[in-house]
C-alpha positions in Angstrom: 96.5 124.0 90.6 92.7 124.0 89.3 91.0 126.9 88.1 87.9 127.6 86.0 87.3 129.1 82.8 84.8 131.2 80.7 83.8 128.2 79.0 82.8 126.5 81.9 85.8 123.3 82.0 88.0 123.3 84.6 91.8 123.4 83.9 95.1 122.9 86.0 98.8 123.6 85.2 101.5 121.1 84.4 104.9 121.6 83.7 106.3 119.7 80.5 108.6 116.6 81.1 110.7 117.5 78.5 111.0 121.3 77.8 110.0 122.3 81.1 107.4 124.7 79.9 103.9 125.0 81.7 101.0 124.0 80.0 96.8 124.8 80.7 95.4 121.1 80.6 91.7 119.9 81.4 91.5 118.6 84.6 90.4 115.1 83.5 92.9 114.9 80.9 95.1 111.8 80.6 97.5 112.7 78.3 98.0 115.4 75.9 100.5 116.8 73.7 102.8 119.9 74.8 102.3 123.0 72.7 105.4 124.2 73.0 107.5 121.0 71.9 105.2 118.7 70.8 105.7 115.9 73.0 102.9 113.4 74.3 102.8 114.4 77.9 100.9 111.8 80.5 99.0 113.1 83.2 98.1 110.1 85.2 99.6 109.1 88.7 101.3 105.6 88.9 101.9 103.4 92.1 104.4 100.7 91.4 104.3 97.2 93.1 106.3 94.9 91.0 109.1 95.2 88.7 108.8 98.1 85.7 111.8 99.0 83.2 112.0 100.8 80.5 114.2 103.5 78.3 112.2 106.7 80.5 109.7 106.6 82.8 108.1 110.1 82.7 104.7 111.7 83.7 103.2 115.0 85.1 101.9 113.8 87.8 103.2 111.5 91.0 104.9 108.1 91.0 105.2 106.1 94.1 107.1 103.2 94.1 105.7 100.8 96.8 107.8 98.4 99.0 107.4 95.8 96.5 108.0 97.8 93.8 111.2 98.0 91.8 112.2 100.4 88.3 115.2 100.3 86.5 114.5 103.5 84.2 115.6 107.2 84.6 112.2 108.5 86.1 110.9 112.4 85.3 107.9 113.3 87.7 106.1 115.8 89.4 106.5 114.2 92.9 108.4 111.1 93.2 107.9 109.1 96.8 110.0 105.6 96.8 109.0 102.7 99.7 110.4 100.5 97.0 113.8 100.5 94.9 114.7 102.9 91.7 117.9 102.4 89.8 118.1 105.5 87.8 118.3 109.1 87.4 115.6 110.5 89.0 114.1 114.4 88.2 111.0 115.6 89.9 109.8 119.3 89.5 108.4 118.9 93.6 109.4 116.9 96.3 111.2 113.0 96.2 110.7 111.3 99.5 112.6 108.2 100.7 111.1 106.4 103.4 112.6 103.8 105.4 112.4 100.9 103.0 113.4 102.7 100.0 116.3 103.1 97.9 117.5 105.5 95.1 120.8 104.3 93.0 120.8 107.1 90.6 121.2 111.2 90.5 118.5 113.3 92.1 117.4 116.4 91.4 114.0 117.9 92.6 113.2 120.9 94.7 112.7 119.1 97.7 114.2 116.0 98.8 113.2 113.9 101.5 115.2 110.9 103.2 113.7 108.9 105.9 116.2 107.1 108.8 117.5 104.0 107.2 117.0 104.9 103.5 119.4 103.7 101.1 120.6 106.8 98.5 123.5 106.4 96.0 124.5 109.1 93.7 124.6 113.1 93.5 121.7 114.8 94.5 121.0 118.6 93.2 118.0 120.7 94.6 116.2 123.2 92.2 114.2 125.6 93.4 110.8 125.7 93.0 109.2 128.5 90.6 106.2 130.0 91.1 103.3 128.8 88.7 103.8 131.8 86.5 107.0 131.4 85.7 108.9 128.8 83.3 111.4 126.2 84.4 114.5 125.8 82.4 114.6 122.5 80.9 116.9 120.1 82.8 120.5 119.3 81.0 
């Protein structure tokens, strides 16, 4: 969500990877840190096409992991769409979406969840529901 302000920048509303608290950022912002916890929170969208691993994969915005693409790392995201493979726990605060080609080894838990013919899903899968912008999210366990 974008809105404007009296001074003039334009803001939108993210939801904390970690607490689960919104926060006002600028809309160009690339990272910032959350008021609430402290944490560095990234903005930016990714789109994976090789091989990334790491301890957490987290971001505020969208992650789509491409038919070439493979992560091995518990992923936290705002919208999570896999062509590719993921092996790890996977938490998005909107929708995860499986096509075809992809495959999830790993928990889910989003508010929606998507799964094309032929996808490939291993785990438990929970579905949140989705809050309205005005109201917090409890952080995940």
């Amino acid at each position: 969500m974008a809105r404007g302000n009296s001074g003039g920048t334009r803001n939108r509303d993210v939801i904390c990877t970690e607490c689960g608290l919104h926060v006002d950022v600028a809309l160009r912002a690339m990272s910032v840190f959350c008021p609430h916890c402290s944490q560095r929170l990234i903005l930016e969208d990714f789109k994976i096409t090789g091989y990334r691993a790491s301890r957490m994969f987290a971001t505020c915005g969208n992650i789509v992991v491409e038919k070439s693409g493979v992560v091995s790392a518990p992923i936290r995201a705002g919208n999570l769409t896999v062509r590719g493979r993921v092996q790890g726990n996977v938490e998005a605060r909107g929708v995860v979406e499986v096509s075809r080609t992809g495959q999830i080894q790993g928990d889910v838990c989003a508010s929606r969840l998507t799964v094309a013919n032929g996808a490939k899903l291993k785990g438990f899968y929970r579905i949140i529901p989705e809050l309205p912008a005005d109201q917090n999210m409890e952080p995940a366990d």
